[in-house]
PANUKE-702716 format. One record per residue (C-alpha): x, y, z; residue in one letter; residue number from 1. Coordinates in steps of 0.1 Angstrom, whole numbers, plus 5000, padded with zeros to 4 digits. Layout:
N
ATOM / X / Y / Z / a / NUM
...
END
This chain:
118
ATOM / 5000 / 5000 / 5000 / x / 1
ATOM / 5024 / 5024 / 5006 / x / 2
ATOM / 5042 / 5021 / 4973 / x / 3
ATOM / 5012 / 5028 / 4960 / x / 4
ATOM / 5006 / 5058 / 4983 / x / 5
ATOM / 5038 / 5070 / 4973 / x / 6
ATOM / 5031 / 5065 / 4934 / x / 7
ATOM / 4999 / 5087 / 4938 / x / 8
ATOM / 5017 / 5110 / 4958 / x / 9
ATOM / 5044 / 5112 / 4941 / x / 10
ATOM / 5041 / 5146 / 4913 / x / 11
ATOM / 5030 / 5163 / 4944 / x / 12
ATOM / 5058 / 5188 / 4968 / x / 13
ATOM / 5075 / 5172 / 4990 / x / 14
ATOM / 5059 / 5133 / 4994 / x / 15
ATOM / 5059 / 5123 / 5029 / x / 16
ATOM / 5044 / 5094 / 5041 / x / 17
ATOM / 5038 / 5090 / 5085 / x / 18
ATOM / 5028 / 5065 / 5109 / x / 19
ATOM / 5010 / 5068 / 5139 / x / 20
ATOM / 5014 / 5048 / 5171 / x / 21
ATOM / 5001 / 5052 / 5205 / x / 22
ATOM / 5023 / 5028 / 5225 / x / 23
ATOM / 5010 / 5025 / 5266 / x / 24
ATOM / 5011 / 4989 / 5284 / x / 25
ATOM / 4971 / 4994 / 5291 / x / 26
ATOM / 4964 / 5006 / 5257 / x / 27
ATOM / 4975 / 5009 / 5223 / x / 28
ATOM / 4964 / 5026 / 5188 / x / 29
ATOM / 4978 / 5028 / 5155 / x / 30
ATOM / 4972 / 5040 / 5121 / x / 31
ATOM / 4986 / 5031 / 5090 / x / 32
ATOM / 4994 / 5059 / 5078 / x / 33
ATOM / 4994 / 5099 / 5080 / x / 34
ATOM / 4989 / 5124 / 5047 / x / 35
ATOM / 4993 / 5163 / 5042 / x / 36
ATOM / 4969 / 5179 / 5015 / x / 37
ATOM / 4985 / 5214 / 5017 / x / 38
ATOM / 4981 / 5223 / 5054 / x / 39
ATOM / 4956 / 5195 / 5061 / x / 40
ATOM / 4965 / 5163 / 5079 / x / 41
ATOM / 4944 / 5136 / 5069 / x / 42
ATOM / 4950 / 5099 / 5087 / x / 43
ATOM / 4944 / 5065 / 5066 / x / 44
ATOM / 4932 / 5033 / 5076 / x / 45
ATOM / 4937 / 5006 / 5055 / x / 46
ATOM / 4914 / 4972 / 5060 / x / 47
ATOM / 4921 / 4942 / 5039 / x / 48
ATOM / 4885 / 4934 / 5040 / x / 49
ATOM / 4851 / 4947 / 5045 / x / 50
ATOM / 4849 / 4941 / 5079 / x / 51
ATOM / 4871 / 4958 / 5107 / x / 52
ATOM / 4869 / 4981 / 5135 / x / 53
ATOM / 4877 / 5019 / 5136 / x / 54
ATOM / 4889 / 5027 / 5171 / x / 55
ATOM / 4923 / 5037 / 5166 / x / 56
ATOM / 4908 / 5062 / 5138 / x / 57
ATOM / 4882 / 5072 / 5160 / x / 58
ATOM / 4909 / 5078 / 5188 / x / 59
ATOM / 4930 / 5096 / 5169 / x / 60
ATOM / 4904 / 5119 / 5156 / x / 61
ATOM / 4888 / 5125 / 5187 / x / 62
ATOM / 4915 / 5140 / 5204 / x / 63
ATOM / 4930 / 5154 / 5177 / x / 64
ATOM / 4899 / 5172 / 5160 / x / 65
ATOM / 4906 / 5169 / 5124 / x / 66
ATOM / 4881 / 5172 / 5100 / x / 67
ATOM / 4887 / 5146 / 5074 / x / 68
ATOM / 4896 / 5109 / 5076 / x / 69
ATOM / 4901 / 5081 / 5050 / x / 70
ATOM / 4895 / 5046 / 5052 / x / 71
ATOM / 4908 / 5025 / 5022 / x / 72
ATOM / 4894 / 4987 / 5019 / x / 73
ATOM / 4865 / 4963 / 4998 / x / 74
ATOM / 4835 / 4987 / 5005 / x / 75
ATOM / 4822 / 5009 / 4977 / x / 76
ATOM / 4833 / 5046 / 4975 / x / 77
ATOM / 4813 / 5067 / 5002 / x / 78
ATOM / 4816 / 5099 / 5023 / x / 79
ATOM / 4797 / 5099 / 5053 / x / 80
ATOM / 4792 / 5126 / 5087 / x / 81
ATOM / 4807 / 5107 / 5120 / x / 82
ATOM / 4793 / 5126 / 5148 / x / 83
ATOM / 4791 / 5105 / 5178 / x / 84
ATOM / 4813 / 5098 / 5213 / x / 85
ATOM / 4832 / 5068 / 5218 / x / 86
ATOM / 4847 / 5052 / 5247 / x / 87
ATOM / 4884 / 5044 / 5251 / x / 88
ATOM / 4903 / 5032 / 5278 / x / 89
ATOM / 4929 / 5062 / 5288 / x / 90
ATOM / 4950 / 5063 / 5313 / x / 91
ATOM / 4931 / 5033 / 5329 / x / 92
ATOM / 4902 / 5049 / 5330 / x / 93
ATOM / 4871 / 5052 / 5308 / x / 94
ATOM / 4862 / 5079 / 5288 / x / 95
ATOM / 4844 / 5093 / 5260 / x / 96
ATOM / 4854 / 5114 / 5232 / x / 97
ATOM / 4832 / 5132 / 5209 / x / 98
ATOM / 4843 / 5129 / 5169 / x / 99
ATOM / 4835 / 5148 / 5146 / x / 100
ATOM / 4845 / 5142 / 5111 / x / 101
ATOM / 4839 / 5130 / 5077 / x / 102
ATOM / 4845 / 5095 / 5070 / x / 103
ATOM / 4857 / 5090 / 5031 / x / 104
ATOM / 4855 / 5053 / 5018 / x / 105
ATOM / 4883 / 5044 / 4991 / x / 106
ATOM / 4882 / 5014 / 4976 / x / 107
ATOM / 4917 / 4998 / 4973 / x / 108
ATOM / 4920 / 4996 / 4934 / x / 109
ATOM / 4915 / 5037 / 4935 / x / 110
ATOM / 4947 / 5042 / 4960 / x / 111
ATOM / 4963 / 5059 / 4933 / x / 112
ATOM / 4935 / 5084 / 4930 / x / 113
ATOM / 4934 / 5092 / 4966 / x / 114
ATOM / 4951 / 5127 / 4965 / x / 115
ATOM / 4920 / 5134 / 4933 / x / 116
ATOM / 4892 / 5120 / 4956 / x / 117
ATOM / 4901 / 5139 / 4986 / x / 118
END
């Protein structure tokens, strides 16, 4: 995926593809990987199939408050409002965070047209 990433990325200033990990011994997230459109950060999930949970996504957009999210796997292309508050384990404790952000579907035969979609 992420020669892919960096094929469609790759007529655009200054490609650079992140990672995001949130490493704690009660708790851990991750996303696979981290774009830039100009000055907007936009975080990637990829699932190799149609099923799959969102929480790390959902954590990392809830505390971080970006607007736009992808997720790239089997679905159909869609766009859809998440407004909702989700529970995560922090600090050992429970808690909810409220996200707020649109959801954008990718298939995973248009990875190349992510930076057009978006």
């Amino acid at each position: 995926m992420a020669q892919h990433l960096a094929y469609a990325l790759s007529d655009r200033d200054r490609l650079q593809l992140f990672y995001w990990l949130k490493d704690k011994k009660t708790d851990m997230a991750e996303l696979d990987f981290i774009i830039s459109k100009g000055k907007t950060i936009i975080p990637l999930e990829v699932k190799s199939s149609k099923t799959g949970t969102l929480k790390s996504l959902f954590y990392f957009m809830g505390i971080n408050k970006y607007k736009l999210a992808v997720r790239l796997d089997c679905k159909e292309r869609n766009a859809k409002e998440i407004e909702e508050k989700v529970s995560f384990s922090i600090a050992n404790q429970q808690e909810k965070i409220k996200c707020n952000f649109k959801l954008i579907n990718i298939p995973l035969y248009m990875i190349e047209k992510i930076y057009d979609i978006i």
